[in-house]
Each structure stands twice: as structure tokens, then as C-alpha cells.
VOPAGU-2260 file (C-alpha; in pm, 1 decimal, decimal comma):
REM VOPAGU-2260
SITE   aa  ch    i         X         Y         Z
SITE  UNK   A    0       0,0       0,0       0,0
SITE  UNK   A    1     108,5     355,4     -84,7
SITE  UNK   A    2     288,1     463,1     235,3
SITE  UNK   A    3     242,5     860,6     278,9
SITE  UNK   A    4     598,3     881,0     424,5
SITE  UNK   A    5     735,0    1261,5     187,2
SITE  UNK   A    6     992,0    1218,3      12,2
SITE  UNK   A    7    1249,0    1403,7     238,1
SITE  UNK   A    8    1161,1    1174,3     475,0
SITE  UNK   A    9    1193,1     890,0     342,4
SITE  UNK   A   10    1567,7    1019,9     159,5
SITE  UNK   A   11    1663,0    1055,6     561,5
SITE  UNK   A   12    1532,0     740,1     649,6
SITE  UNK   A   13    1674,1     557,5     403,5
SITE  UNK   A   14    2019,9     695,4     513,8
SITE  UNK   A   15    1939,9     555,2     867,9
SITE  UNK   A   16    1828,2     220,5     765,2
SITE  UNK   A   17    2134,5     195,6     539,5
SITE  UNK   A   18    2378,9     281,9     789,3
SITE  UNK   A   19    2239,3      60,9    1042,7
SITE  UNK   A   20    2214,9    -236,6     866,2
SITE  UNK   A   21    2527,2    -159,5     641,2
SITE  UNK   A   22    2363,1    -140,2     315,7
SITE  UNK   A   23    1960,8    -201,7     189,9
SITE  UNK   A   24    1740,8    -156,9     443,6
SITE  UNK   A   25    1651,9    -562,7     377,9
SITE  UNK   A   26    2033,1    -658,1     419,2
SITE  UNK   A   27    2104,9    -829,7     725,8
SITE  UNK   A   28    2137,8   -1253,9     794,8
SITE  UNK   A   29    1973,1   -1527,5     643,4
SITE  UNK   A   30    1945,8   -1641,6     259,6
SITE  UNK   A   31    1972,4   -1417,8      40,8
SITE  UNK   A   32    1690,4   -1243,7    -231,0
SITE  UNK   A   33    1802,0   -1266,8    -598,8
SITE  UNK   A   34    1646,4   -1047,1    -821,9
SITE  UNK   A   35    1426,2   -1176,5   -1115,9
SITE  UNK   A   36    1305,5    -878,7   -1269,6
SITE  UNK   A   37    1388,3    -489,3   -1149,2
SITE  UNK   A   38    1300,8    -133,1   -1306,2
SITE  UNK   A   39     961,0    -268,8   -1438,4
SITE  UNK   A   40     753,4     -10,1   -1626,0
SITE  UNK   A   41     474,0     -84,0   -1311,5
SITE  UNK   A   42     486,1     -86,9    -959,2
SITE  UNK   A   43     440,0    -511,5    -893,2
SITE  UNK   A   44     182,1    -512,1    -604,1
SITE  UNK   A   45      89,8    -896,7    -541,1
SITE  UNK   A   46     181,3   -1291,6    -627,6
SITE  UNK   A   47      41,0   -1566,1    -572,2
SITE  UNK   A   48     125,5   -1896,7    -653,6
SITE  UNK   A   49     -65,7   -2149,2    -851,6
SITE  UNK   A   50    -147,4   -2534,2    -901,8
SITE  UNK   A   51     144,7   -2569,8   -1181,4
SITE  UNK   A   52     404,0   -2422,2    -939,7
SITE  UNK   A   53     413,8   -2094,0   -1102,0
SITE  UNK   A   54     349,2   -1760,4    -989,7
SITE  UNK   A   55     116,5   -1501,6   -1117,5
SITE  UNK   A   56     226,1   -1117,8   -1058,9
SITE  UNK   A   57       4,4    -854,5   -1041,0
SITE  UNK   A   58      76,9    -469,7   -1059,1
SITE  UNK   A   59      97,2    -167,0   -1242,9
SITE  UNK   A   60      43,6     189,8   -1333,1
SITE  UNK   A   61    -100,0     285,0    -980,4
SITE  UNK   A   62    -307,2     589,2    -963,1
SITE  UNK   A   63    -530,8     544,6   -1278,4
SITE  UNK   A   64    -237,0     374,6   -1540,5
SITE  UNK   A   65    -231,9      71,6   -1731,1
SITE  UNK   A   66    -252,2    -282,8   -1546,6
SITE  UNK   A   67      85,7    -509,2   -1562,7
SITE  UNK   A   68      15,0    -911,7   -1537,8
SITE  UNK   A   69     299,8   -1155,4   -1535,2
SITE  UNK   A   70     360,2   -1508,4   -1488,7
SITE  UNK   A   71     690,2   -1641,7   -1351,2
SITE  UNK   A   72     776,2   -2016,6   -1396,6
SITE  UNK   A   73    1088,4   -2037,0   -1239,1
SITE  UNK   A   74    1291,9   -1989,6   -1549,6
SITE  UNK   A   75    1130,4   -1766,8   -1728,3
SITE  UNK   A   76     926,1   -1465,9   -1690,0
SITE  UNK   A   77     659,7   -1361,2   -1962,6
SITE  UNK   A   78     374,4   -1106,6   -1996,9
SITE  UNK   A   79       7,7   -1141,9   -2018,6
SITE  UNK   A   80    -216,6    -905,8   -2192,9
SITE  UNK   A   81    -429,0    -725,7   -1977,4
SITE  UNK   A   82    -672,5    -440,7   -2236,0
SITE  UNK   A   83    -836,7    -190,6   -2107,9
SITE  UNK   A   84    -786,4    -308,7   -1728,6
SITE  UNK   A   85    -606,0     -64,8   -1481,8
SITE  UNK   A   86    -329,6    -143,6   -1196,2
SITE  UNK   A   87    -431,1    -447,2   -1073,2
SITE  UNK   A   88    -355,8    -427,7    -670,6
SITE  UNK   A   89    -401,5    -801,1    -538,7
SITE  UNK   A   90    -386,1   -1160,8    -656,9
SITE  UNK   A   91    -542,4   -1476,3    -550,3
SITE  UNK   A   92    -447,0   -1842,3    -626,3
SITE  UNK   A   93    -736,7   -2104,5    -656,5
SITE  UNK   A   94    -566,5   -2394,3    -798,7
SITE  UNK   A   95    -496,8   -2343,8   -1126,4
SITE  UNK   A   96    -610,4   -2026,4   -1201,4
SITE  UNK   A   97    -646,1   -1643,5    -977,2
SITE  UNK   A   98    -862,2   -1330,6    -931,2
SITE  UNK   A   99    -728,2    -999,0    -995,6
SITE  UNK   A  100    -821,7    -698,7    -849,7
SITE  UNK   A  101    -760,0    -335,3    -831,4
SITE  UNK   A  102    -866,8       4,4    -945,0
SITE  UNK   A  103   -1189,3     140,1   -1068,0
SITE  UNK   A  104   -1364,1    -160,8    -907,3
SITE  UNK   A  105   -1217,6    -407,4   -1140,3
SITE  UNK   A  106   -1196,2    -809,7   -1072,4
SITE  UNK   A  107   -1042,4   -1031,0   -1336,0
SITE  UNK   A  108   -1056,2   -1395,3   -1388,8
SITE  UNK   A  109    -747,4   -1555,0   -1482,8
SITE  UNK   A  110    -756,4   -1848,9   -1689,5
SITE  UNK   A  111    -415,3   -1955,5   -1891,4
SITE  UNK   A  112    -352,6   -1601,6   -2019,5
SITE  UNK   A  113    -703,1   -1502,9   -2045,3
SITE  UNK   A  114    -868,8   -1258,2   -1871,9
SITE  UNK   A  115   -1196,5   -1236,3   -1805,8
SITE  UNK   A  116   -1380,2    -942,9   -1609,2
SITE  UNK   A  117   -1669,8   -1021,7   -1317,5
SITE  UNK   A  118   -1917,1    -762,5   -1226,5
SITE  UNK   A  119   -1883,4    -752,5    -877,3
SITE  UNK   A  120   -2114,5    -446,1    -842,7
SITE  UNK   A  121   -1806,8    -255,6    -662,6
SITE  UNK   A  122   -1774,5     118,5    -721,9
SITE  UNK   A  123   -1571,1     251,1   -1027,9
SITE  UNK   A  124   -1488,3     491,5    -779,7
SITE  UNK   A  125   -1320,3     246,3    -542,8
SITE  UNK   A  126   -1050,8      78,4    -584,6
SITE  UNK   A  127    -992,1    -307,6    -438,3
SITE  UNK   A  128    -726,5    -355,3    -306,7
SITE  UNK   A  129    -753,0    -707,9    -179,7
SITE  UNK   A  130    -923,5   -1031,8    -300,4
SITE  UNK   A  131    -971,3   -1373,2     -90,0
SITE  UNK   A  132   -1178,3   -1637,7     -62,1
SITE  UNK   A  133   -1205,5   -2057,3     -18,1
SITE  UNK   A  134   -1280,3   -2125,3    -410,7
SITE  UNK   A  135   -1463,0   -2028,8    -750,4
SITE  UNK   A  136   -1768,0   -2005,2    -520,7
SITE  UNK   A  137   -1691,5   -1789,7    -229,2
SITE  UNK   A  138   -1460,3   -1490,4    -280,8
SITE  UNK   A  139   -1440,9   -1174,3    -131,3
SITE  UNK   A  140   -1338,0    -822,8    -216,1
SITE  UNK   A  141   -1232,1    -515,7     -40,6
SITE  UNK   A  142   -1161,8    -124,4    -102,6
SITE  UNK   A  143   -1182,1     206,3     -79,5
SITE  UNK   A  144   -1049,1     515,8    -185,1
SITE  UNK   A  145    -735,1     799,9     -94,7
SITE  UNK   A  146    -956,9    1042,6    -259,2
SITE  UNK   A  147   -1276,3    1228,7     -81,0
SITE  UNK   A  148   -1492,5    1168,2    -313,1
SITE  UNK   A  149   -1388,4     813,0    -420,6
SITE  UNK   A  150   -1580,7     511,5    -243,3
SITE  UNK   A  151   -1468,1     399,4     127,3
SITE  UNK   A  152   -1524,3      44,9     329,0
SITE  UNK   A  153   -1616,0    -150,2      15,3
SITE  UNK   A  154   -1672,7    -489,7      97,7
SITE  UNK   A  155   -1813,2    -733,6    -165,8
SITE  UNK   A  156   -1855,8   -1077,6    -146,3
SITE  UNK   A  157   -1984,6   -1341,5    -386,1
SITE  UNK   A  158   -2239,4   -1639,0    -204,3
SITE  UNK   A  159   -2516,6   -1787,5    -340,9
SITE  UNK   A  160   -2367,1   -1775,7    -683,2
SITE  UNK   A  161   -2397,6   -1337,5    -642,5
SITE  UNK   A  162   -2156,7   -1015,6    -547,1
SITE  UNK   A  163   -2299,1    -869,9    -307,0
SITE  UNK   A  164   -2268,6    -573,6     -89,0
SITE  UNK   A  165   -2152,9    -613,3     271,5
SITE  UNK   A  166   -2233,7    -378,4     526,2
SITE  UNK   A  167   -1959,0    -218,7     760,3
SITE  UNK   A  168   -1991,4    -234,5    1145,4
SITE  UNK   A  169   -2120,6      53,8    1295,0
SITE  UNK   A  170   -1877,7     148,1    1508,5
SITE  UNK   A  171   -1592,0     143,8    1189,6
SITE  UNK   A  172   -1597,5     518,1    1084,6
SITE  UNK   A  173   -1708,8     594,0     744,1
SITE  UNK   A  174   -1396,3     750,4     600,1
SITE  UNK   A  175   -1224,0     381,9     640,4
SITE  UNK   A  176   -1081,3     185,0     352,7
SITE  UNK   A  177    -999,2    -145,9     381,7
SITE  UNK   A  178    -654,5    -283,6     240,4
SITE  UNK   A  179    -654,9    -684,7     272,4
SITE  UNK   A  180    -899,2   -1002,3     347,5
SITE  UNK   A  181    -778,7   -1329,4     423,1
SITE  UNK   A  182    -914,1   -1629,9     622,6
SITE  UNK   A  183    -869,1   -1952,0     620,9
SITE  UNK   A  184   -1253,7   -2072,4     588,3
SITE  UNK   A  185   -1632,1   -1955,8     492,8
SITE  UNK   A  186   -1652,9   -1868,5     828,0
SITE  UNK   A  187   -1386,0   -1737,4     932,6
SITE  UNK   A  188   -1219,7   -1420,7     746,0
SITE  UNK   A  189   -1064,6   -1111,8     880,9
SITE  UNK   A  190   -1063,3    -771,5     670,5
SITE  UNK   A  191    -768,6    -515,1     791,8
SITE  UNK   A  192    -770,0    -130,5     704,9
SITE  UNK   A  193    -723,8     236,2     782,0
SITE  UNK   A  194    -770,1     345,2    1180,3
SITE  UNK   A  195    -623,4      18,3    1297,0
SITE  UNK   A  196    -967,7    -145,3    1203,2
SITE  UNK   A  197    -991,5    -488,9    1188,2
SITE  UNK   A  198   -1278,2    -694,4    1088,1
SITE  UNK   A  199   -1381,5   -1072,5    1206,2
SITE  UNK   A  200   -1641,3   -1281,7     978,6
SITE  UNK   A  201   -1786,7   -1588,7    1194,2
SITE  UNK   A  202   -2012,1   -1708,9     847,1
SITE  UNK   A  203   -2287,6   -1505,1    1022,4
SITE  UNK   A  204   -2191,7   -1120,7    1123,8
SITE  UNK   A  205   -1938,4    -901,8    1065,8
SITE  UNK   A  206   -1782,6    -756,3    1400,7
SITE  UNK   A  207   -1479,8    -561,6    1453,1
SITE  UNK   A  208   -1225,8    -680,6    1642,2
SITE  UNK   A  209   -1139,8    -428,6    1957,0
SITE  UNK   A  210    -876,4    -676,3    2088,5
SITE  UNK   A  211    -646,2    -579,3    1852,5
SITE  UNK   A  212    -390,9    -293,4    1992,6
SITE  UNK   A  213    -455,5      -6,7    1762,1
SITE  UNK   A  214    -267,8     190,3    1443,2
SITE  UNK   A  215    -310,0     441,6    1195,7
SITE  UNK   A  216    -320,8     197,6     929,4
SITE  UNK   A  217    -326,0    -215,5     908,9
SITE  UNK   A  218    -205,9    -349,3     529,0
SITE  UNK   A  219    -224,5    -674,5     510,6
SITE  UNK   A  220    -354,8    -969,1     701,1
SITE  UNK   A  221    -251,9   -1307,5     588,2
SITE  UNK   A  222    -172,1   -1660,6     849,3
SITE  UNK   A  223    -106,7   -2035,4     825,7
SITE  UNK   A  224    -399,3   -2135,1     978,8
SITE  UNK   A  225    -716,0   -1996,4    1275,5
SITE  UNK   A  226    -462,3   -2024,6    1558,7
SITE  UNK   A  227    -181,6   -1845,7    1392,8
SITE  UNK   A  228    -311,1   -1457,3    1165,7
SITE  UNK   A  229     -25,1   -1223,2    1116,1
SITE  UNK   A  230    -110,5    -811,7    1040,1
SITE  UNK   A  231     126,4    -602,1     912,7
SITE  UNK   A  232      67,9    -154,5     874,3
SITE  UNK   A  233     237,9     191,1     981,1
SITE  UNK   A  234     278,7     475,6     810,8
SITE  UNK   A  235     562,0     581,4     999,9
SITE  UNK   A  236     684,7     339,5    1182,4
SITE  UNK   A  237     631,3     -95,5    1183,9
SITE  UNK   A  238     357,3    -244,6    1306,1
SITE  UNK   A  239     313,4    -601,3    1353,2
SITE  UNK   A  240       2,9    -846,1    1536,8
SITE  UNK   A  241       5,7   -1221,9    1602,7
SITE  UNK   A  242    -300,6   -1425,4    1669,8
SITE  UNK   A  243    -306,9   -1732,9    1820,4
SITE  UNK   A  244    -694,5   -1845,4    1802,3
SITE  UNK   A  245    -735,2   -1622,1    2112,5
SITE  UNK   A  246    -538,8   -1320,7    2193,7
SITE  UNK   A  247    -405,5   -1068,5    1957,1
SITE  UNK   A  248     -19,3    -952,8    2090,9
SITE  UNK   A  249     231,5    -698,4    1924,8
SITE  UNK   A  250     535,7    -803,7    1790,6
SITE  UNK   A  251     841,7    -600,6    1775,4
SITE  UNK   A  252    1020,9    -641,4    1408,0
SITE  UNK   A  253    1355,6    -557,8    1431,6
SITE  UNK   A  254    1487,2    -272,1    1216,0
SITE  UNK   A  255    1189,2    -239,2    1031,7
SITE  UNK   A  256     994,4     100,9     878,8
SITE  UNK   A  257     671,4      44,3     760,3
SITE  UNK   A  258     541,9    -279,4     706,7
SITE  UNK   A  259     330,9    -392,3     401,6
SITE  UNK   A  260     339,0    -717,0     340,0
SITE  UNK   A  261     315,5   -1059,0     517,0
SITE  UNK   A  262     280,1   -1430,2     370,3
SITE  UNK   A  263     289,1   -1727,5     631,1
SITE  UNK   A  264     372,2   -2117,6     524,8
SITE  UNK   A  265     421,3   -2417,5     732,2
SITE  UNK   A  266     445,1   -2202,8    1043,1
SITE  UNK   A  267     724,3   -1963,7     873,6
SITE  UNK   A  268     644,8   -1607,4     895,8
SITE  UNK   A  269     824,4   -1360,8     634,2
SITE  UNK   A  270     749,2   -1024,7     673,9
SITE  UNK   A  271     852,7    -717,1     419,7
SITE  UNK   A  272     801,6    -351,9     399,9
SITE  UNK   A  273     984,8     -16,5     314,1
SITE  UNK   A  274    1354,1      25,0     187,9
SITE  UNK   A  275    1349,0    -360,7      70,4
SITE  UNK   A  276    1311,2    -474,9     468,6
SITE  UNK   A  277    1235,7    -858,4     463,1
SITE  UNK   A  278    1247,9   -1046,5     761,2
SITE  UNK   A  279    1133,4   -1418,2     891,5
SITE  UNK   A  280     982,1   -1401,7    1268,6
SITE  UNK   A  281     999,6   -1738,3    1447,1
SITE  UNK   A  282    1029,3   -1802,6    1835,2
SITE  UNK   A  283     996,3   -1487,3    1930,2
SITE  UNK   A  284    1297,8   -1346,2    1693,9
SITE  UNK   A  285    1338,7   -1149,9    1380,1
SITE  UNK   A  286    1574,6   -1244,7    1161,1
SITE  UNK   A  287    1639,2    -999,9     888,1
SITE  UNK   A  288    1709,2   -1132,0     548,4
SITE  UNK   A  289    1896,7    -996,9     256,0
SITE  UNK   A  290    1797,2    -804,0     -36,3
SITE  UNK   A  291    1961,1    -620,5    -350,0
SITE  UNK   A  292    2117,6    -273,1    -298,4
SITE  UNK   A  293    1975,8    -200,0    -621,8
SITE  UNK   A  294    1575,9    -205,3    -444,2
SITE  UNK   A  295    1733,1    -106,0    -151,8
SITE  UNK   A  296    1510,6     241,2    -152,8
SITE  UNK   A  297    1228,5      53,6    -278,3
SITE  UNK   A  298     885,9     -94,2     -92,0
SITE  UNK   A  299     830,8    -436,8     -86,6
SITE  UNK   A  300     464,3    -495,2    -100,4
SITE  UNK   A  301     364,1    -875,3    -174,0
SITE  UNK   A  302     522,3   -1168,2     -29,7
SITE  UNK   A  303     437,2   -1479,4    -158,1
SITE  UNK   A  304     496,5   -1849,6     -57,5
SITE  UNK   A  305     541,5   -2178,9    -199,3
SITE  UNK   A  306     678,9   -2541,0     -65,7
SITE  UNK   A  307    1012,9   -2426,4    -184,4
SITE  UNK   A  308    1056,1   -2037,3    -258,4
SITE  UNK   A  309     930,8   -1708,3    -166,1
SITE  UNK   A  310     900,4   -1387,9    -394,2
SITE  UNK   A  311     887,2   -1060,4    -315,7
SITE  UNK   A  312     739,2    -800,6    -549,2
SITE  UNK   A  313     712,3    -431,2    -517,1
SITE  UNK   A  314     867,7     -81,1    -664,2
SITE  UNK   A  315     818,6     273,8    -625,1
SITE  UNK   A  316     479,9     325,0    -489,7
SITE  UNK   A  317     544,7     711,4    -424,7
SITE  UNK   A  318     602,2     760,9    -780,1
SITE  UNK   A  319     448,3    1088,0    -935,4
SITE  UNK   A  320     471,4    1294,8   -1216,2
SITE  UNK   A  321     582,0    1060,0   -1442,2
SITE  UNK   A  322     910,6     941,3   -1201,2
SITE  UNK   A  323     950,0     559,6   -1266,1
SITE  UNK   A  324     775,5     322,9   -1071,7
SITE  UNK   A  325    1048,6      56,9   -1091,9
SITE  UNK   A  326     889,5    -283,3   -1028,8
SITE  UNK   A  327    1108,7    -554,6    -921,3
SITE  UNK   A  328    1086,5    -937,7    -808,1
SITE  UNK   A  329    1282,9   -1100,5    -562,3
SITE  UNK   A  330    1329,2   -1485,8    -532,0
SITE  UNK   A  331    1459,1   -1716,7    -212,7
């Protein structure tokens, strides 16, 4: 997510995180990142992983520019059309195929390397930046807007074979957009966004979650399973909640800045944010891992996992006025 850290800041910053961890801010122990792909015409927002191993990458022109799909196989890395369909924010593996989504309300289906829209009834206004859900037959959707007059806590979800609207809590304040939605059944999915909110779905209301310590803004939400959710957020400075099926705790991530993305596999966390920062959290520790100096001023903002790698994907997402939004992928 678009971190509103200025750009004087984040020169300074960068200066601190490079001279404390001796060079990008996502040096430090552990195996190191290789870079795939770097200084992509798109900012690369998402991957996910799919039934034939390979991963889909989703990104692109973010603010109202052209969407940029890939597919990475391990060896090589090709492009997949994507007409007339904006910066796609989020990607979602079922099986052998993913859901897209991103600005002006759009949801793709990917099939192969066809696309195919889905009316989802969301906004044009809004745009989604995260996508979830068990299978082909219950998926949700979630949104908002940085702009006043764009659409805020969007929340669409398909059941019964329809999109349909879901309501916010009450007590979630209407200015709110929500970032991510993850669970890991029909009923039982969290929704993270602005304000600290989080969201709980128990397959019959939709309740926030006041057990949660608070923060100006929650990313991403993703877990291995009900008795172990990770949330990542700042805009400043890291923040980091652990779930264990009962109690919500904050985590301390060494030497981090903002966080922004989070992926969790076999009970391995990795988490990844500004200035390339990637880290694994186990046992209480953070272990920082290493990442090019060439994305070293970059955000990371997907993490992805699979039985044997991880990927990293992100770029400039402060870019403006034409500046280059350098996407890059990482591999472990």
C-alpha cells in the first residue's frame, strides 16, 4: 500500500536504515533475495502462486495507469495481456487459475492467459485492493479510496452464486478503507484497514475486532492457519500483530519502517516492507534477510509463498509525475 511517508523523509530514512544495517534496508542474515526482474515499467503489487508451481504477478500503473500481469515459472518470466484493465492491486491463487483486483472496481478472472472481467457491483470509484476467498464459489473483495470523493469500506462478497454488498460495522468510521482479506474458511475471514480497524467474519456477522492494539493503518492480514493470523501496517513506523486463536499480541520487528506485506507457510512467517526490509519471525525473533542494494530504496509490497521459494514483489509506490515506478521481483 502507498505509504504517505514525503519524500524528504523517506531520503533521511533511508540513510538511517542503510547505515544501520550496512547497506539495503533488507540486508542483514539469512538467505539471500536474488532479483528476477527490477526497473519494471509498473509498480508489482501482489503474487500468488498457482497449481502448476508458477506464480502469477500482479501490478501496475497505480493511480489510474495501465494494469501489468505476469507469470513467472521459475525460469522464465513472460507477460500477459491485460486491455483496457487498470493497476491491478491483489492476486489470488485457486488452484490453477487467480482473481485480480484493483482500481476502478475491477476483478479479473485468470484463466491460462485469459482474462476475463466479473461484475462484482463494486464502485468505479473504489478501488480493491484485496481479493480472498475458499474457491470459484466464495470470494471476497475489499476497497476504498485515498480520494474524498472516491468510495470507502467496500466490501463485496460473492455467495449464493452473487456479489454482493456487505455492510460495515457501525462502530468502523465511514472515512475507512480497507486494504486486505484473508481467512482460512467460509466462516472465518478477517478484513484489515485504515484506523487500525480490523474486521472478524464468523459465516454469520461481521464484528470488529477491539482486541487488537490499535494503528493508523493495518495493510495486510494473511496466516497459516485460525490459531496463527499475522497483520502487518504503519505509516511511519512498523507495526506487527500475532493471533493465536485467542489473543491478539504486538510483535516487535527488528529494524523495520513500515510494514506492508506478510505471507505465512508451514508455520514460517516472512514479513517485508519499506527500503526492501524482509524479515522471517519465528520463536519470538526477527531475523532480517537480505535483499539487492539496487531495491534497496524501494517498498516491498507482496510476499508470496510456496513449498520451496518465496518472492517478493514491489517498486516505487510514491512515484508521481511521471518518475519511474520501478517494479522488481525477488526470489529465495
Amino acid at each position: 500500500m502507498k505509504s504517505r511517508i514525503s519524500r524528504t523523509r523517506a531520503a533521511a530514512a533511508a540513510v538511517v536504515a542503510l547505515g544501520a544495517l550496512g547497506c539495503s534496508g533488507g540486508n542483514g542474515k539469512g538467505a539471500a533475495f536474488r532479483a528476477i526482474a527490477t526497473e519494471q515499467a509498473g509498480a508489482l503489487l501482489s503474487a500468488a502462486y498457482i497449481g502448476d508451481g508458477s506464480a502469477i504477478i500482479a501490478g501496475g500503473a497505480i493511480g489510474g495507469g495501465d494494469a501489468l500481469l505476469m507469470r513467472w515459472d521459475g525460469r522464465a518470466l513472460s507477460t500477459i495481456a491485460t486491455p483496457n484493465v487498470h493497476a491491478l492491486w491483489w492476486v489470488h491463487a485457486v488452484e490453477s487459475h487467480a482473481y485480480v483486483a484493483g482500481e476502478g472496481g475491477g476483478v479479473h478472472r485468470l484463466e491460462g492467459a485469459t482474462l476475463t472481467a466479473i461484475d462484482t457491483g463494486a464502485p468505479a470509484t473504489a478501488t480493491l485492493f484485496g481479493i480472498w476467498g475458499t474457491g470459484d464459489d466464495d470470494l471476497w473483495a475489499v476497497g476504498g479510496s485515498f480520494s474524498s470523493a472516491g468510495a470507502k469500506r467496500v466490501i463485496r462478497r460473492l455467495t449464493g452464486g452473487q456479489w454482493v454488498a456487505v455492510d460495515s460495522p457501525a462502530d468502523v468510521p465511514a472515512e475507512t478503507t480497507y486494504f486486505k482479506v484473508w481467512g482460512t474458511a467460509p466462516d472465518n475471514v478477517w478484513i484489515v484497514g485504515d484506523a487500525g480497524v480490523v474486521l472478524h467474519w464468523d459465516g454469520t456477522a461481521l464484528v470488529r475486532d477491539a482486541r487488537v492494539a490499535g494503528a493508523e493503518r493495518f495493510l495486510t492480514v494473511h496466516g497459516c492457519d485460525a490459531q496463527n493470523v499475522w497483520i502487518v501496517g504503519g505509516t511511519v513506523a512498523a507495526e506487527l500483530r500475532a493471533f493465536d486463536g485467542q489473543t491478539w499480541r504486538s510483535v516487535a520487528a527488528k529494524g523495520a519502517e513500515p510494514l506492508s506485506g506478510v505471507a505465512c507457510r508451514g508455520g514460517d512467517i516472512i514479513i517485508a516492507g519499506a527500503f526492501a526490509y524482509a524479515a522471517r519471525v519465528a520463536g519470538g525473533m526477527t531475523t532480517i534477510l537480505q535483499t539487492p542494494t539496487e531495491v534497496g530504496d524501494l517498498i516491498i509490497h507482496g510476499v508470496a509463498r510456496s513449498a520451496s521459494h518465496t518472492l517478493l514483489v514491489g517498486g516505487d509506490l510514491l512515484a508521481t509525475g511521471g518518475t519511474p515506478f520501478r517494479g522488481f521481483i525477488l526470489e529465495q
